[in-house]
DRENDODREN-768769 format. One line per field, with one value per residue: residue number from 1; x, y, z of N, C-alpha, C in turn. Coordinates in Angstrom, 3 decimals. Example, Ala and Ser with C-alpha at 12.3 -4.5 7.8 and 13.67 -1.06 7.14 Angstrom:
num: (1, 2)
n.east: (13.190, 12.850)
n.north: (-5.690, -2.250)
n.up: (7.800, 7.080)
ca.east: (12.300, 13.670)
ca.north: (-4.500, -1.060)
ca.up: (7.800, 7.140)
c.east: (13.200, 12.900)
c.north: (-3.300, 0.030)
c.up: (7.800, 7.870)
***
This chain:
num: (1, 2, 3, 4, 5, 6, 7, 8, 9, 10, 11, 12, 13, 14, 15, 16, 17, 18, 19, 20, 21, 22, 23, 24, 25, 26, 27, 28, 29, 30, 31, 32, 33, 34, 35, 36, 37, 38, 39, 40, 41, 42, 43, 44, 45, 46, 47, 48, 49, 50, 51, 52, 53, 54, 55, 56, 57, 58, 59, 60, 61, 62, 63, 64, 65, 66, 67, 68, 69, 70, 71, 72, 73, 74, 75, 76, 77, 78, 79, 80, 81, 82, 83, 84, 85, 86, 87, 88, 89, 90, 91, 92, 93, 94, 95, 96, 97, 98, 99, 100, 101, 102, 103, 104, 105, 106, 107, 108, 109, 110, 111, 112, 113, 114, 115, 116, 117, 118, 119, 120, 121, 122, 123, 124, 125, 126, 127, 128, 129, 130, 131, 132, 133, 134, 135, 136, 137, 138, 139, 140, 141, 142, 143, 144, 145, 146, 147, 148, 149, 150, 151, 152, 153, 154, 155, 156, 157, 158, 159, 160, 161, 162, 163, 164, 165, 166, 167, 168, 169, 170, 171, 172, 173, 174, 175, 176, 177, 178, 179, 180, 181, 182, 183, 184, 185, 186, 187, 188, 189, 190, 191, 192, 193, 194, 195, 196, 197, 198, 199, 200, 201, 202, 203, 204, 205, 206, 207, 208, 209, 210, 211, 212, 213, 214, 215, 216, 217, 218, 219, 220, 221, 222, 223, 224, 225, 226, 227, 228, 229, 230, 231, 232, 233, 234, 235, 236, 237, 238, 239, 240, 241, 242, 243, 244, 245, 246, 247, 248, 249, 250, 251)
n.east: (97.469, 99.705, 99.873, 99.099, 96.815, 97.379, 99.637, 99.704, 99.876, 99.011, 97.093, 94.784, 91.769, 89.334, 85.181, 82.981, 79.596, 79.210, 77.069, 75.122, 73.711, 75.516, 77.858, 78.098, 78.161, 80.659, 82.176, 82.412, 83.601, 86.036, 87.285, 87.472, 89.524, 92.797, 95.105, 93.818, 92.335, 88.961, 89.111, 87.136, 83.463, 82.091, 79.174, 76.043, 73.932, 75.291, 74.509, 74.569, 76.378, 79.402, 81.709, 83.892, 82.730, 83.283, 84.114, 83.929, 85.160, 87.065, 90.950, 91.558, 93.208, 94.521, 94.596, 93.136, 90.198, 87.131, 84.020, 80.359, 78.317, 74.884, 74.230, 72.855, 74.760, 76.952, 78.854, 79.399, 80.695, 83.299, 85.444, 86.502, 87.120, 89.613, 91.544, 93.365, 96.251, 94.962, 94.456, 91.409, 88.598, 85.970, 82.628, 79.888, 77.696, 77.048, 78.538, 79.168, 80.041, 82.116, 83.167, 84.234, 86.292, 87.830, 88.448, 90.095, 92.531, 93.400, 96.295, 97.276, 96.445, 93.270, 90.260, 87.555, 85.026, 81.847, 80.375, 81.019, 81.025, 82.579, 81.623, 79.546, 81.883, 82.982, 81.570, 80.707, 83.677, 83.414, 80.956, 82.169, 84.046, 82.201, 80.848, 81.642, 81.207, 78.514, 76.190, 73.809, 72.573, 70.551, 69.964, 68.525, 68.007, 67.165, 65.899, 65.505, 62.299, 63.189, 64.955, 64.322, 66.036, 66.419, 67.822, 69.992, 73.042, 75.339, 74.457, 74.174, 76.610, 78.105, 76.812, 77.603, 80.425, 80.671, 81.122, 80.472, 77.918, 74.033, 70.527, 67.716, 64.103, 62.389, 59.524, 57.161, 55.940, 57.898, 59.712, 60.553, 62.357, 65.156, 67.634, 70.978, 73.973, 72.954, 72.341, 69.506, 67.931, 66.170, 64.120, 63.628, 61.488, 61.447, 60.407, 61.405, 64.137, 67.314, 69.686, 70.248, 71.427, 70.732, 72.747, 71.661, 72.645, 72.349, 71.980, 71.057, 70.254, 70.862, 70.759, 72.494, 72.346, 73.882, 73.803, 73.780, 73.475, 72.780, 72.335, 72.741, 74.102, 76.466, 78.104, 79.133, 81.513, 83.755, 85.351, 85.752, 87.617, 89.443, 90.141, 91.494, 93.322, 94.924, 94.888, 96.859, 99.295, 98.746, 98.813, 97.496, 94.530, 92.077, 89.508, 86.268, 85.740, 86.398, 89.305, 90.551, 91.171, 91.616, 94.050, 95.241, 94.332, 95.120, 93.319)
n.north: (111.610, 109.820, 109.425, 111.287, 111.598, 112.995, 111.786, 109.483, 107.642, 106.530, 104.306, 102.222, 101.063, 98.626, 98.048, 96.223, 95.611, 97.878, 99.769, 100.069, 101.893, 102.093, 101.739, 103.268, 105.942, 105.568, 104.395, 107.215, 109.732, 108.181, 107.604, 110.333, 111.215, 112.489, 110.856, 108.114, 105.665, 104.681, 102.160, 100.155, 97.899, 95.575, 94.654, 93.262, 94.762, 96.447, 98.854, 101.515, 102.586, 104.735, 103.466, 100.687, 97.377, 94.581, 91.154, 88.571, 86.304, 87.549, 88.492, 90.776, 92.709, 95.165, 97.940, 98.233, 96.814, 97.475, 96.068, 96.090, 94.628, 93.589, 91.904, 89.255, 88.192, 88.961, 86.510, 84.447, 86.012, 86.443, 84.326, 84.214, 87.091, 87.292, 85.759, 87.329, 89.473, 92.007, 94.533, 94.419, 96.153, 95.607, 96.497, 95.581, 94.057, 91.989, 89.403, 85.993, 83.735, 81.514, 82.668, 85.102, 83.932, 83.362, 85.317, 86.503, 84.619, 84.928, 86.406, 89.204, 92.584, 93.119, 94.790, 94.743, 96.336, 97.213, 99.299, 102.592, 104.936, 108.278, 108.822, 106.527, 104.874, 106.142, 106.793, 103.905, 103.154, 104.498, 103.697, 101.223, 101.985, 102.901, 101.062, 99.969, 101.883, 102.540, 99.879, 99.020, 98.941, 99.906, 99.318, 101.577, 101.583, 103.342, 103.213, 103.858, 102.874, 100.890, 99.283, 96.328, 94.182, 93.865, 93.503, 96.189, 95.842, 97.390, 97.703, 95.368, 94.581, 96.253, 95.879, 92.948, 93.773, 94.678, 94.236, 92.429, 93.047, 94.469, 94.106, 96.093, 95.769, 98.173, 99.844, 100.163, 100.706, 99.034, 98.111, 95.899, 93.563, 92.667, 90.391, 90.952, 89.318, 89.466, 92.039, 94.552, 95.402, 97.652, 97.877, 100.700, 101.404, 103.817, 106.550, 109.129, 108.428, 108.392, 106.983, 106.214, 105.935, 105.166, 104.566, 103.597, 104.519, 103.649, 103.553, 103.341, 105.546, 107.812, 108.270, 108.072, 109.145, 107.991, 109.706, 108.795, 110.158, 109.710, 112.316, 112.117, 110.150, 110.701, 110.968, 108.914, 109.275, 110.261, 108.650, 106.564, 107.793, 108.074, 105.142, 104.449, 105.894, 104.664, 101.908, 101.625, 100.988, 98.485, 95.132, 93.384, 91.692, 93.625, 94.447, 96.904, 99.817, 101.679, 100.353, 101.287, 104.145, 104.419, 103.890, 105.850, 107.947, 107.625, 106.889)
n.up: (88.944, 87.008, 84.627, 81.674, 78.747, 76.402, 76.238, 75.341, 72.564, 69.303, 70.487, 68.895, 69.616, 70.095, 70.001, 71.305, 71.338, 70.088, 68.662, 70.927, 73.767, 75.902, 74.279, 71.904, 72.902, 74.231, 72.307, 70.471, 72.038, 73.228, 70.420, 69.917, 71.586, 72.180, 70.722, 70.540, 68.709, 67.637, 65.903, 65.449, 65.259, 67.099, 66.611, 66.553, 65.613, 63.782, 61.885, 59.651, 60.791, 61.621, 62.076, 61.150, 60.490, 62.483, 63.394, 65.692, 63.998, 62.902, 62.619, 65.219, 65.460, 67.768, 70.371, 72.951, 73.923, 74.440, 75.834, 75.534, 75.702, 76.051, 79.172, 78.782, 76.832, 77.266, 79.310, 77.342, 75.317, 76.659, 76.658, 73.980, 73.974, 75.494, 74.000, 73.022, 72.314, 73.361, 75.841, 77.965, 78.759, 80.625, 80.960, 82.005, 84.612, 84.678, 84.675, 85.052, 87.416, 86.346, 84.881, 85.383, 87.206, 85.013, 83.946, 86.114, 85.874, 83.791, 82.023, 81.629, 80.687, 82.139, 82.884, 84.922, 85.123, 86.381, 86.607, 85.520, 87.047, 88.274, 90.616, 92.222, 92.924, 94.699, 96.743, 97.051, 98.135, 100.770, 101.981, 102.487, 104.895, 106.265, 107.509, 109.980, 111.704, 111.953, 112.218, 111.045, 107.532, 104.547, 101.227, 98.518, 95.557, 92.455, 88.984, 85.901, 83.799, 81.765, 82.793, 83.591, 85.410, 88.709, 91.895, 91.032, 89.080, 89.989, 93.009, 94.068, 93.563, 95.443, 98.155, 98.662, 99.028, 101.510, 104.822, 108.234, 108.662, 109.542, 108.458, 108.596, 108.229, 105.293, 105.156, 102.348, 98.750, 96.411, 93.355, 93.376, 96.204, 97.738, 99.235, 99.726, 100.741, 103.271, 103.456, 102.876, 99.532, 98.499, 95.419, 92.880, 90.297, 87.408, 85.047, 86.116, 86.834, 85.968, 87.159, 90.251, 93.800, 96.946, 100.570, 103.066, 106.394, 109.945, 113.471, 116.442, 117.383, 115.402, 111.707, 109.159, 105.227, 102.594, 99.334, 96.039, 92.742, 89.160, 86.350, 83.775, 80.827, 80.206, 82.383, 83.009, 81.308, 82.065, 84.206, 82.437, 80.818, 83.358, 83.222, 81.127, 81.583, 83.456, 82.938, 81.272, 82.638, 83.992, 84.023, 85.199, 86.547, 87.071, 88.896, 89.074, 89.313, 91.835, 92.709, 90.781, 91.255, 94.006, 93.201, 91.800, 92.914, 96.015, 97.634)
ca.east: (97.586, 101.285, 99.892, 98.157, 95.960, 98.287, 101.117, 99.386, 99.944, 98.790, 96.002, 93.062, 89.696, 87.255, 84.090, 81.973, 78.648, 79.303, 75.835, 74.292, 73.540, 76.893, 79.088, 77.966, 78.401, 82.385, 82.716, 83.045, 84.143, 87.732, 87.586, 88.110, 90.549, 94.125, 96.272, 93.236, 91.013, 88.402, 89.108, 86.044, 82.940, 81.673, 77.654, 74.836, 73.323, 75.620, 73.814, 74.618, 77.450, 80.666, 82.745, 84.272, 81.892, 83.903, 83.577, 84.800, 86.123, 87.916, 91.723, 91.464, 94.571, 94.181, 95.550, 92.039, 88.693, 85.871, 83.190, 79.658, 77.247, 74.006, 74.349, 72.457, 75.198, 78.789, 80.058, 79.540, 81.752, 84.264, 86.564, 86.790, 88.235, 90.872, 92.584, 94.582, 96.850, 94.626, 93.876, 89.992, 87.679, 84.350, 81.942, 79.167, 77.279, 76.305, 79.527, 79.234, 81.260, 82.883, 83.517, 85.321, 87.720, 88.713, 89.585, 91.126, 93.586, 94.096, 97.918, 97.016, 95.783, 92.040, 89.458, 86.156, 84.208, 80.298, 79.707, 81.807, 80.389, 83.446, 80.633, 79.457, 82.776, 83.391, 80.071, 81.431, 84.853, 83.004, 80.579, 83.513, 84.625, 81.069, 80.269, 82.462, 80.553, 76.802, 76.117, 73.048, 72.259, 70.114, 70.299, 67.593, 68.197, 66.482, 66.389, 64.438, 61.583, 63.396, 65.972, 64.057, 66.247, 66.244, 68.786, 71.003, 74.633, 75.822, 74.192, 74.174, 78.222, 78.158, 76.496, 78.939, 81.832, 80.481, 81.383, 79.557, 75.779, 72.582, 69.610, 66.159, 63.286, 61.420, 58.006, 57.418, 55.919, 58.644, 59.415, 61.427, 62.886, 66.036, 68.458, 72.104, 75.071, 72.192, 71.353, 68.272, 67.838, 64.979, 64.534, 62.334, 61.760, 60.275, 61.030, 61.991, 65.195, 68.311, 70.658, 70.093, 71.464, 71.317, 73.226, 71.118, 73.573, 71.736, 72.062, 69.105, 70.038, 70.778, 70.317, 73.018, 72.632, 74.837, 73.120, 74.724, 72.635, 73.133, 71.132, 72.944, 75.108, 78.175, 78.686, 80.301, 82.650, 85.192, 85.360, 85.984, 88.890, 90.289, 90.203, 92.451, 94.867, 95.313, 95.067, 98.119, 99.927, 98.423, 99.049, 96.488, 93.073, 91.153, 87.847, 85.860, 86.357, 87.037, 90.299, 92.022, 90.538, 92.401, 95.833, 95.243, 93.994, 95.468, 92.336)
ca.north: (110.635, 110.151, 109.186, 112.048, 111.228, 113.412, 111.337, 108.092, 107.829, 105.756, 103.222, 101.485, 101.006, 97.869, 97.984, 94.768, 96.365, 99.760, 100.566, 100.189, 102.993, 103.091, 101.607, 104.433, 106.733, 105.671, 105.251, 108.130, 109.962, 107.695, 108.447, 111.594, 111.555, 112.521, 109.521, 107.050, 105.518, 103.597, 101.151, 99.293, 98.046, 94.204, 94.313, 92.104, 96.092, 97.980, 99.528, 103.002, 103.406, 105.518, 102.790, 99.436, 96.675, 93.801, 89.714, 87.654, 85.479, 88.522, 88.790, 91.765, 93.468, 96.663, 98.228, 98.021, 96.362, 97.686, 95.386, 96.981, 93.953, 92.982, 90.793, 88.174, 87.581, 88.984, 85.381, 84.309, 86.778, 86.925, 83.226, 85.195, 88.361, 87.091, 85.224, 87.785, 90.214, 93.622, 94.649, 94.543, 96.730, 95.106, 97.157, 95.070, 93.557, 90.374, 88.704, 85.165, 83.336, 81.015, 83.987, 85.950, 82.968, 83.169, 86.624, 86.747, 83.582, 85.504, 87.037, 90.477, 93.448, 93.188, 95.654, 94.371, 97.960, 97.489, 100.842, 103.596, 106.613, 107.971, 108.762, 105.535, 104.448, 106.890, 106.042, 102.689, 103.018, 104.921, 102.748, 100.223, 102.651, 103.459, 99.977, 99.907, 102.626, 102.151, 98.504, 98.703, 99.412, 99.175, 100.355, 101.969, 101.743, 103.591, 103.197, 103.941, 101.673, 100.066, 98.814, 95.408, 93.458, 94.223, 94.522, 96.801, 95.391, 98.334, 97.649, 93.775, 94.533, 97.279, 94.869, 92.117, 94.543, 95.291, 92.972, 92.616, 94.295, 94.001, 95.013, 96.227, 95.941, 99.201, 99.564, 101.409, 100.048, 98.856, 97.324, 94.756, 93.287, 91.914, 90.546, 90.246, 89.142, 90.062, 93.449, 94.742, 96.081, 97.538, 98.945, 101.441, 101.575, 104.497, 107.134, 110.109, 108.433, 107.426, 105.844, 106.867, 104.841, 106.068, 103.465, 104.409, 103.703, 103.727, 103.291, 102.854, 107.114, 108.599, 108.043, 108.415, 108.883, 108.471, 109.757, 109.476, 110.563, 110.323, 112.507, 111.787, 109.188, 111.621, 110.720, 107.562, 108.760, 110.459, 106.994, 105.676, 108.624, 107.417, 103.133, 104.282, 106.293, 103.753, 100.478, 101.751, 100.569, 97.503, 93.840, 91.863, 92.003, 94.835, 94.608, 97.785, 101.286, 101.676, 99.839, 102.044, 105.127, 104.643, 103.621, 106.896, 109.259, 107.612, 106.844)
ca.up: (87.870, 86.074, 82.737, 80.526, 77.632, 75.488, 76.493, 74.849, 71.371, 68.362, 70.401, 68.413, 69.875, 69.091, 70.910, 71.325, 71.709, 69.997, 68.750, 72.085, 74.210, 76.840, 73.610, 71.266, 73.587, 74.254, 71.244, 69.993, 73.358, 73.207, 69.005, 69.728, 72.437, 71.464, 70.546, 70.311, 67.410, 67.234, 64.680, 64.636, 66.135, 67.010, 67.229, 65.483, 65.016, 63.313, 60.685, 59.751, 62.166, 60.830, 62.279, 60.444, 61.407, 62.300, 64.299, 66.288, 63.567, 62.172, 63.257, 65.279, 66.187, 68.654, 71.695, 73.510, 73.830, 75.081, 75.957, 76.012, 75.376, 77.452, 80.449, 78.482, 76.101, 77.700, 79.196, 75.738, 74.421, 77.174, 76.402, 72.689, 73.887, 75.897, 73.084, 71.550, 73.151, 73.241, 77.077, 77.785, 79.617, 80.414, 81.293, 82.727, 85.570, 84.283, 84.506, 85.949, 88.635, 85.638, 83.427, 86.715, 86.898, 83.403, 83.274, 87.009, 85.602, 82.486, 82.457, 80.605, 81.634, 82.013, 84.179, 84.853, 85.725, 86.286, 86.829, 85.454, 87.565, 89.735, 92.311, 92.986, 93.310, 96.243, 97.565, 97.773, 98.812, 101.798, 102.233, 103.221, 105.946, 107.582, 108.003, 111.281, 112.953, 112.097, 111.865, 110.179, 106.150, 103.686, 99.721, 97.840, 94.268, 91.316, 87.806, 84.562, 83.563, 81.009, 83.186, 84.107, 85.927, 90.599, 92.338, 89.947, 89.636, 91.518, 94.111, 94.351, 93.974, 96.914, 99.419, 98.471, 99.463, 102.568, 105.639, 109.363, 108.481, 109.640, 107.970, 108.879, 106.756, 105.680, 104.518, 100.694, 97.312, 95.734, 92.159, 93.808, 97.571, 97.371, 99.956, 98.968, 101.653, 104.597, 103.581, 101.971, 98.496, 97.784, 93.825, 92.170, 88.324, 87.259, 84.746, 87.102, 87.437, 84.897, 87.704, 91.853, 94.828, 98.614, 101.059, 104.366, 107.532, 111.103, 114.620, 117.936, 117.330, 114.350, 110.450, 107.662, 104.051, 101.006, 98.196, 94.333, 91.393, 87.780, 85.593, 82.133, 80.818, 80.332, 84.093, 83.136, 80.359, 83.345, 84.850, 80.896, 80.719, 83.810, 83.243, 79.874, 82.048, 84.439, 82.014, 80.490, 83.748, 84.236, 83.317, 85.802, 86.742, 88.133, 89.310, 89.857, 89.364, 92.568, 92.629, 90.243, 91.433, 94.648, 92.715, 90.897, 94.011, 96.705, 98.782)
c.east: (98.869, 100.849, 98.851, 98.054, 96.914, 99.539, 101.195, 99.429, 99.570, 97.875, 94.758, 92.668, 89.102, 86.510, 83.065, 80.745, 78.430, 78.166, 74.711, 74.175, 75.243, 78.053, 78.760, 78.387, 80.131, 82.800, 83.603, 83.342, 85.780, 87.771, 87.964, 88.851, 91.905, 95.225, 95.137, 92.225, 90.676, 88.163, 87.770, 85.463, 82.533, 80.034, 76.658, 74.013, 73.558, 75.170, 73.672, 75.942, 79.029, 81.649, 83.123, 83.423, 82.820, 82.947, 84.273, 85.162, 87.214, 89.661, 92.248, 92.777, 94.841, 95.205, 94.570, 90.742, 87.769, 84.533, 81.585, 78.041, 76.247, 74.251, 73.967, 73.601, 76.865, 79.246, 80.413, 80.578, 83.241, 85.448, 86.797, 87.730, 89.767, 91.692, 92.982, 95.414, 96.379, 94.420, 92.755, 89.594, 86.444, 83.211, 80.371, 79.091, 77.093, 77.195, 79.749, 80.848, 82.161, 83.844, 84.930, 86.393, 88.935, 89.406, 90.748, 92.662, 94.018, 95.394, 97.876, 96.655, 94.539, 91.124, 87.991, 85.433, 82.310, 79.795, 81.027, 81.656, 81.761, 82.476, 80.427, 80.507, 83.021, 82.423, 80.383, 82.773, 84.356, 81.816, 81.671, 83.722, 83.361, 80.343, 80.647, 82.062, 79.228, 76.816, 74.570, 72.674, 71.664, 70.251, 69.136, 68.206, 67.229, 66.848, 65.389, 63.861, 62.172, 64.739, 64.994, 64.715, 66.445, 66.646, 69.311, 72.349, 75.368, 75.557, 74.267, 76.230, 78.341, 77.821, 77.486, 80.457, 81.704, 80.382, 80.493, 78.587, 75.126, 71.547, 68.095, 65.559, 62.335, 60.448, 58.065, 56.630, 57.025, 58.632, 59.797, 62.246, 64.055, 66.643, 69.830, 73.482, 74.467, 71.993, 70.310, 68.480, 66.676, 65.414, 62.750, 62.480, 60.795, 61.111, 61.722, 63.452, 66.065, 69.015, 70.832, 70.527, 71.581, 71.666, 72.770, 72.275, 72.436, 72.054, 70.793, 69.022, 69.947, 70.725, 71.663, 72.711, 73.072, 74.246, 73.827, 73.493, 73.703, 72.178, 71.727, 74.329, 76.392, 78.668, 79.696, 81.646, 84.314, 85.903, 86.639, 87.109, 90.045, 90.939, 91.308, 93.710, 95.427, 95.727, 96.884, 99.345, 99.415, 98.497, 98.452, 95.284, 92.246, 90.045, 87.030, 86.592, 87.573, 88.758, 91.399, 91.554, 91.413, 93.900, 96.088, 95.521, 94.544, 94.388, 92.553)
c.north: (110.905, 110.091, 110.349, 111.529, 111.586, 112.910, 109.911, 108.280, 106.254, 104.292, 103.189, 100.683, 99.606, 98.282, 97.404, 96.062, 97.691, 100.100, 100.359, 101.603, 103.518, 102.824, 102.557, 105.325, 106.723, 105.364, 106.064, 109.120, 109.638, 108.123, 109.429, 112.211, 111.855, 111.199, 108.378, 106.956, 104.345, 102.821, 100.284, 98.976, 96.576, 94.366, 93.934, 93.277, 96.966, 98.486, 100.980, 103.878, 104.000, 104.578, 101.380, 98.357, 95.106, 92.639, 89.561, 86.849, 86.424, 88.279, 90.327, 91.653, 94.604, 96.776, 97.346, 97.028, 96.406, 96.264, 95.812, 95.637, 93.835, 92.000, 89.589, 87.227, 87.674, 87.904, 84.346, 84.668, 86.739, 85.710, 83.841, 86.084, 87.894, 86.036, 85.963, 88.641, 91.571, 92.933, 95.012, 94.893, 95.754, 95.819, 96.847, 94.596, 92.571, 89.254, 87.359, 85.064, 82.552, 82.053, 84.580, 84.808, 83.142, 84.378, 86.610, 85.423, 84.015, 86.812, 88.256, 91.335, 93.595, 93.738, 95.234, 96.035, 97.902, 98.777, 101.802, 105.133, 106.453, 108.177, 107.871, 105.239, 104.940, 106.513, 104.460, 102.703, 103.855, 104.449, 101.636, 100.879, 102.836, 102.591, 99.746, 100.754, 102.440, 100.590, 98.131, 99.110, 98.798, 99.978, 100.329, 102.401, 102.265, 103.838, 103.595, 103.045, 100.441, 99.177, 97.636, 94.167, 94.224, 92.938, 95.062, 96.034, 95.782, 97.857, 96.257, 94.293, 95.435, 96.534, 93.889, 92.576, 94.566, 94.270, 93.323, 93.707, 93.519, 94.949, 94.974, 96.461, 97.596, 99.207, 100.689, 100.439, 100.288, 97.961, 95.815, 94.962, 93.036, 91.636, 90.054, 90.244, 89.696, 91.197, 93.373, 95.614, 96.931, 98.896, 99.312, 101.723, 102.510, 105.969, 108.403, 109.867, 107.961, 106.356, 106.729, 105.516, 105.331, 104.564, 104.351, 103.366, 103.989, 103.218, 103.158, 104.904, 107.857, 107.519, 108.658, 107.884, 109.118, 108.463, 110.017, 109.377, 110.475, 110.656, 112.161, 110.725, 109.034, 111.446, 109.823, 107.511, 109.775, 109.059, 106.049, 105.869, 107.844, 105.637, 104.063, 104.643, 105.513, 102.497, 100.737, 101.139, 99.325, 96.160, 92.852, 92.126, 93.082, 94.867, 95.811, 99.057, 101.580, 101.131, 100.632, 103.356, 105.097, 104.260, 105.172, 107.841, 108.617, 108.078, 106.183)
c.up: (87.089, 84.729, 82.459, 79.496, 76.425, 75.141, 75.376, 73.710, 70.487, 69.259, 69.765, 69.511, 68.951, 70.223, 70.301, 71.961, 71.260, 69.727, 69.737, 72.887, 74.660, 75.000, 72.324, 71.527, 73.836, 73.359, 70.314, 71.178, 72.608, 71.536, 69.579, 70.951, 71.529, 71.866, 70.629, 69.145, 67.217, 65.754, 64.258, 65.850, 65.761, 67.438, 66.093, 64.651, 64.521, 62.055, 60.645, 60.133, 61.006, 60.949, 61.497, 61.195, 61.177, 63.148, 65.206, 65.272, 62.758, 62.922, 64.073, 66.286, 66.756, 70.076, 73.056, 73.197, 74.592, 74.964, 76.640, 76.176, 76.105, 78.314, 79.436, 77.530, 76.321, 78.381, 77.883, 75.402, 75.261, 76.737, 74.756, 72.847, 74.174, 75.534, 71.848, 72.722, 73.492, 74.744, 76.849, 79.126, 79.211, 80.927, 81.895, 83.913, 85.573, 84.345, 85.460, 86.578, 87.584, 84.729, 84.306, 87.047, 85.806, 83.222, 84.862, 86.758, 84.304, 82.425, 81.282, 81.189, 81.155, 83.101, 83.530, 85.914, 85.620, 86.642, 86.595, 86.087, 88.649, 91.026, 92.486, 93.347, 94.385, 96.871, 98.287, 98.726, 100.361, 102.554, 103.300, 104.757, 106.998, 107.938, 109.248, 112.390, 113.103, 111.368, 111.345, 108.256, 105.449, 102.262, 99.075, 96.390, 93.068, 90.302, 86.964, 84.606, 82.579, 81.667, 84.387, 85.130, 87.765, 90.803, 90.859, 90.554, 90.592, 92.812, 95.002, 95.075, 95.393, 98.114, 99.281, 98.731, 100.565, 103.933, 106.975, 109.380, 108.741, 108.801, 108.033, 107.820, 106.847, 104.626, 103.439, 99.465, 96.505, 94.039, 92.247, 95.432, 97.629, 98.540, 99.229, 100.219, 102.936, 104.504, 102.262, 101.393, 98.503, 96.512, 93.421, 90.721, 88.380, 86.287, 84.705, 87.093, 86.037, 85.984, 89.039, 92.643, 96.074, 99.362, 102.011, 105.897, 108.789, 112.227, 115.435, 117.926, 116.383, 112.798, 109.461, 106.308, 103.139, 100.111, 96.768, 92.921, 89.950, 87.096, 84.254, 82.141, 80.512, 81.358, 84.064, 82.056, 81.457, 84.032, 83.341, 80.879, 81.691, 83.604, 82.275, 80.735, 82.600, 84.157, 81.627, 81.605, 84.469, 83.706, 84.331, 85.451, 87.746, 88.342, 90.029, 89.256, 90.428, 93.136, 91.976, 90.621, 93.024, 94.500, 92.270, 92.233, 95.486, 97.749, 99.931)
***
């Protein structure tokens, strides 16, 4: 990576969503990086919070913008952000097909990241590669109970990357079936887990599986670290971790 953190000087921080779980959590993380500060936070809940509670009708003037909101309400918010000049991280899954227009036609630098774990990202970017030898897969996804919606984004997005698959069905009580681009999901809610995905590959002989775990939600602020290093060199659209994760590491 050419850019160090130490190198960056004087960027403000908003974050849409800050008193939510992940936008609490980054936060204060990027606060207390060297050369960044969160200036303020956009959420209907901030009550309490150390940070300036600002709007959208505010004139907000920053380097960054984090975007942490729920699926239910981020294409809402997204024709907002991208009328000013800050570059915006989005950090969801929920991001319709109209929404993904708007930012990929938007001339700024903007990274859409539904999953900040660098493991999944490798998981995926290898994924990609082991589709060409075993032509079958399916993805087993688990999550906490409170994470109601099946498929997980991750995983919806991971099958949608993944070109010529077949996929066999396998037998299990699940919380949910899913098929997405011809392979099968299947998801488990249950509170054993914060965030698990194995991508099972197979042949008529053998069995591979990629297994990535997260037990805490510090997993995703390495991911966070990197998007900043990397943003700083960017003026389009990035979709995915993965994407700058091999600009960075040369995958």
């Amino acid at each position: 990576m050419n850019i160090k953190l130490n190198e960056i000087t004087n960027k403000s921080v908003v974050v849409v969503g800050g008193n939510g779980n992940m936008g609490a959590m980054v936060s204060d993380f990027v606060d207390g990086l060297e050369g960044f500060q969160v200036v303020g936070i956009i959420d209907p809940n901030n009550s309490g919070s150390k940070y300036s509670s600002l709007s959208f009708n505010d004139d907000i003037n920053c380097d960054y913008i984090f975007e942490f909101s729920p699926s239910s309400v981020v294409n809402e918010n997204i024709p907002k952000l991208i009328n000013n000049n800050s570059k915006i991280i989005i950090g969801s899954s929920g991001v319709d097909d109209d929404s993904l227009s708007l930012l990929r036609n938007t001339e700024k630098g903007i990274a859409l990241i539904p999953n900040f774990s660098i493991g999944a990202a490798i998981q995926k970017i290898y994924s990609q590669k082991l589709t060409s030898i075993f032509p079958n897969v399916h993805i087993i996804e688990k999550h906490h109970k409170a994470k109601e919606d099946a498929p997980s984004g991750t995983s919806k997005d991971l099958a949608n990357s993944l070109d010529n698959i077949q996929s066999s069905e396998i037998s299990g009580d699940y919380f949910a079936v899913s098929n997405e681009n011809s392979l099968n999901i299947y998801s488990l809610r249950s509170d054993e887990y914060l965030a698990e995905q194995e991508v099972v590959f197979s042949d008529n002989y053998e069995e591979f599986i990629f297994e990535h775990k997260v037990f805490d939600r510090k997993a995703y602020l390495s991911g966070v670290q990197l998007v900043l290093q990397e943003m700083e060199k960017q003026d389009s659209f990035i979709h995915g971790l993965e994407e700058l994760l091999n600009k960075s590491m040369e995958f």
